[in-house]
N, C-alpha and C positions, 0 to 999 in steps of 0.2 A: 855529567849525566851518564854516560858511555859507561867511568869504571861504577857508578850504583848500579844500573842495569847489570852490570858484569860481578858485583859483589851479593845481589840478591839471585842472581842463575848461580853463581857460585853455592849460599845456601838452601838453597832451594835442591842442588844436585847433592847434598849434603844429608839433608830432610828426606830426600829420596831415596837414599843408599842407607840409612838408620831407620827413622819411623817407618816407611811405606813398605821395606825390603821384610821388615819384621812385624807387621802387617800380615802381608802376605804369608809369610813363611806360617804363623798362625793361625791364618783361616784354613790354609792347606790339611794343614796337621786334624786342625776340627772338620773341613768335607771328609778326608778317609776315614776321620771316625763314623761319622754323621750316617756318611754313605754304604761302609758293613752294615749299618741297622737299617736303614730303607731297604736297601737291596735285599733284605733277609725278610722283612715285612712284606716286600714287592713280591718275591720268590713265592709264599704261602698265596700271596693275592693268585696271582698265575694260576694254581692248583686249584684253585674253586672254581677260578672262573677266567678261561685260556683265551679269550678276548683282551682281556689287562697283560699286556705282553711287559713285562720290565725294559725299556730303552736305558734302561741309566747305565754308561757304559763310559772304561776310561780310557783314553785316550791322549799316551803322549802325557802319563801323568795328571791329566785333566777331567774331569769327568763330564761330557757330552751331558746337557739338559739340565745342567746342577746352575741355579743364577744366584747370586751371593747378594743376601738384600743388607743386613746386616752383618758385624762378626757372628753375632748370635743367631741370624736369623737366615733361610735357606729358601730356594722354590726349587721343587724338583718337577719338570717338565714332562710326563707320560704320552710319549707318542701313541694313536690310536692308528690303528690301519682299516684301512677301506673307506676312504667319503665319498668315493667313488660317482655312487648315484645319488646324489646331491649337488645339488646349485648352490654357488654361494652369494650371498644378494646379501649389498649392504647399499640403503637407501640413502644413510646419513641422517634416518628417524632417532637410533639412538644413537650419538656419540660414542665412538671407539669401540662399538661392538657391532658383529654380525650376523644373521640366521643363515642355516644351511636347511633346504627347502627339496624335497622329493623332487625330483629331475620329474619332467614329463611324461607320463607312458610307463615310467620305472613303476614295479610291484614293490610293496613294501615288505615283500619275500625275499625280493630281493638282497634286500640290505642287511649285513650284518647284527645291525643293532635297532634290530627290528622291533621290539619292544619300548622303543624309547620315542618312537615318532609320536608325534601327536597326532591327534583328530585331523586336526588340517595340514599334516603333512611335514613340520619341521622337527628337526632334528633337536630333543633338547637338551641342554645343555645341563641343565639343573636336572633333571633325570640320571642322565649317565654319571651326576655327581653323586648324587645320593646312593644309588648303588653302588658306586665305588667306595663311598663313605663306610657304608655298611660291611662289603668285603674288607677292608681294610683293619674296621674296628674286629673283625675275628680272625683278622692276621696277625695283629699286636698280640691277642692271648695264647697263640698259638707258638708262636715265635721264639726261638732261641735267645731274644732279648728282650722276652717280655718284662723283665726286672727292672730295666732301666726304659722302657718306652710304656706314654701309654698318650690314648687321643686325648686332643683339645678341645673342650666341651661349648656347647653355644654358640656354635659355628655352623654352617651349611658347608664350609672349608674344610676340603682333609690334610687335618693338621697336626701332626705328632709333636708332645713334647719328648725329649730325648737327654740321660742324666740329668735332667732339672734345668740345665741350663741352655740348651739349644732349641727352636720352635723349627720345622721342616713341613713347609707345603706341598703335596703333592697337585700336582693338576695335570686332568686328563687332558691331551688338546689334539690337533691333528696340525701336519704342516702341510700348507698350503704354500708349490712353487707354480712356477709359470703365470702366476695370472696372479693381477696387483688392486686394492682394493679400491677402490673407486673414490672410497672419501679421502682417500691418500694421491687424489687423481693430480694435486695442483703442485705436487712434489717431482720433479724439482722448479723453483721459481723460475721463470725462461730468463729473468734480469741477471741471473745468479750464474756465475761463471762456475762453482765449483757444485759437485765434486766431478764435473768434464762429464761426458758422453757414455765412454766405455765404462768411467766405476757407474756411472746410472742405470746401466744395461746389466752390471754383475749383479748390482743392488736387486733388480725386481726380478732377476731371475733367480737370486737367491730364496725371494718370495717371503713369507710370515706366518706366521702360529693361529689357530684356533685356539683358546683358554678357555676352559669350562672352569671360572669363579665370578664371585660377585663382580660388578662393576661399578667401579664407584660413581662414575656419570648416572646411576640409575638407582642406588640407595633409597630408600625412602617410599620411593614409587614404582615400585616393582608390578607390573600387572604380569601378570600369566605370561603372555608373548614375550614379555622385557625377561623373565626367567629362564627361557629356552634359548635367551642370543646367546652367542660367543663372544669375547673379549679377544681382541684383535691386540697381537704383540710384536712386536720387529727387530727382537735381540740379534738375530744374525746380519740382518741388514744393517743394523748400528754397528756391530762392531767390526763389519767390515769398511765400513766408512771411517771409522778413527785408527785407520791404518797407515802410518808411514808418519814419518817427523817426531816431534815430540808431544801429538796427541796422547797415547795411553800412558806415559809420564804424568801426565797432566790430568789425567783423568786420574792415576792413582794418590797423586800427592793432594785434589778436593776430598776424594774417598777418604783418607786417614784423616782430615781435616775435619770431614765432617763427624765421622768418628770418634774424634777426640772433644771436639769443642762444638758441633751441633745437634746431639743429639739431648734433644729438650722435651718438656713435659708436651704431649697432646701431637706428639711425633710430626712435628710440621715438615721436617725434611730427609728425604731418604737419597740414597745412592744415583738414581736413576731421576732423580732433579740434575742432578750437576752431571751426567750423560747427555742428557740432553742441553743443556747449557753450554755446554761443550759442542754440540752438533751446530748448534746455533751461533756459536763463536768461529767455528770453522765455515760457515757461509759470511759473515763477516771479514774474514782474514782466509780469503780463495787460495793465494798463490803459495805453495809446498814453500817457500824460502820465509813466509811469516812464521812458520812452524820449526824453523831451524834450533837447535838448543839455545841458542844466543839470545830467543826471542820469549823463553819460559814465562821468565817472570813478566812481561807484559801480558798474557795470555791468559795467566792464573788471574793477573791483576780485573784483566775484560771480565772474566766470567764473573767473578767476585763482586765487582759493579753492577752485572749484569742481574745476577741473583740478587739484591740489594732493592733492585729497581722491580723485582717480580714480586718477591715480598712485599714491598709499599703498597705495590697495584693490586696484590692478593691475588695475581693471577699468573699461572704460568703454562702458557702453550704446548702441547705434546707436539715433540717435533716431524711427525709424520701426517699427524689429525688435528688440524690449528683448533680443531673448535672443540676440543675436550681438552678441560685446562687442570692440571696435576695438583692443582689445590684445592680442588673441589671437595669440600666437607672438612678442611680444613678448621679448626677454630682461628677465628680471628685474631684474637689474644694474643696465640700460640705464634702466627707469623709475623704478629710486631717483633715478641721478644727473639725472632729468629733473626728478625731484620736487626734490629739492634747489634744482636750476636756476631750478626757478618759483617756488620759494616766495624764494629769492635778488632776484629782479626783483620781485615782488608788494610786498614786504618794502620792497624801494628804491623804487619808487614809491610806495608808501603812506606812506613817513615824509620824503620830499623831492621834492614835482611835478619840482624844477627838474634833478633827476640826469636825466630824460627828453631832457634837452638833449644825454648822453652816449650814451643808450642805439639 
């Protein structure tokens, strides 16, 4: 049992140093292209209108705000400044999203983005989009790459496509630290030993994103109010949590996996399914020594089962907001043949380390 264990980490470290290494190396290559043409589109937004400040900024080879949804596919995060005179209130009326509401006594003088409040006082979210939207589409023609960029049509999203082949999100949002969302209130479980006290304390002072885009918990049924919330995101929070052992291993070797062999018609599964699956494996397996390299391939093996079992159920929990579930609008169809799909690879890995050589 001991040398399989030790012959599937073997290729598995193998998988990771080939596929995932070259992986990476290519999406790299495609963010600094990606990211010359935003920041050159950002750069013209600025000049019309000096509220839209460009955050896209690299760092340590990295570019701060850039989240990698596909190879192909990009979200570029726009920090706003000043929420200052704003409340943030999230009842948990709409799943995984928030309104920001005129502070008491505040003059709507006050507030930067004054023209975007509504009647009763919230900040909207779909407002500050569409302007954005607007400025952006006469940044593209304006632009040093206008040749190869132009927007992506039938969207309320600002979405550049970029040489044909890369789509790039933008979304305005604001970061919210110190203060943690209320429908995230039952995080961490008190039964739940991991991730200990002090990362829980780093976690919520790290704090989470305001997202001005659709929400998929609210498609369909959009009233007016549902338009103006925020979409509530916790990427810094997550990835400080899959820090140490052989988490982000493990988190890269699902990513090219799913990469290679899930990605299927009617997109049932993206990146940020197996991030989360991951976070959720890691409250299962609390103590740092389950995550030692020795233990990879059972790890890969949990989440693998694990996704397997969310697919059947059609339902797969956001790891911070139990009650907004990442399948939501999913076709049904779509997640049998994903289920099929996983349990096909899990299956092949689990009874031959060495087919990983194909995969």
């Amino acid at each position: 049992m001991i040398a399989t264990q030790a012959k599937l980490v073997y290729q598995l470290n193998k998988y990771y140093n080939d596929r995932c290494q070259a992986r990476k190396a290519a999406i790299a290559k495609t963010i600094r292209e990606v990211c010359k043409v935003v920041s050159d589109v950002l750069k013209e937004v600025e000049v019309q209108e000096p509220r839209f400040i460009s955050s896209l900024s690299e760092i340590d080879a990295r570019y701060e705000g850039m989240e990698v949804i596909s190879p192909n596919e990009f979200e570029v995060v726009l920090y706003l400044n000043q929420m200052g005179v704003f409340n943030f209130v999230d009842d948990g009326s709409l799943p995984g999203c928030a309104v920001l509401k005129l502070s008491d006594g505040r003059k709507r003088s006050m507030s930067l983005w004054v023209e975007f409040i509504t009647a009763s006082g919230y900040l909207s979210a779909r407002k500050i989009r569409s302007r954005f939207q607007t400025l952006v589409a006469q940044a593209v023609d304006k632009c040093s790459y206008r040749d190869v960029v132009k927007m992506v049509a039938d969207t309320s999203e600002v979405k550049l496509r970029i040489r044909e082949r890369y789509v790039v999100q933008i979304t305005p949002a604001f970061k919210c630290t110190g203060i943690w969302p209320r429908s995230a209130a039952q995080w961490p479980m008190p039964h739940i030993p991991w991730p200990g006290p002090n990362r829980v304390a780093e976690v919520k002072a790290e704090g989470f994103n305001l997202l001005s885009k659709e929400c998929y918990s609210l498609t369909g049924k959009q009233s007016s109010a549902e338009s103006d919330a925020w979409v509530l995101q916790f990427s810094e929070a997550e990835n400080r949590l899959l820090m140490g052992g052989c988490r982000k291993k493990c988190l890269s070797i699902l990513k090219t996996l799913r990469d290679r062999h899930l990605e299927l018609p009617g997109q049932p599964l993206n990146n940020y399914h197996m991030k989360t699956l991951l976070l959720y494996e890691c409250e299962k397996h609390p103590r740092e020594t389950d995550w030692d390299e020795s233990c990879l391939g059972d790890r890969l093996n949990g989440i693998l089962l694990q996704l397997i079992s969310c697919l059947q159920c059609r339902r797969c929990p956001h790891y911070f907001l139990p009650n907004l579930d990442l399948f939501q609008g999913k076709p049904h169809s779509a997640l049998e043949v994903a289920a099929k799909q996983t349990w096909r690879l899990a299956r092949e890995i689990l009874t031959n380390a060495k087919s990983l050589d194909k995969l």
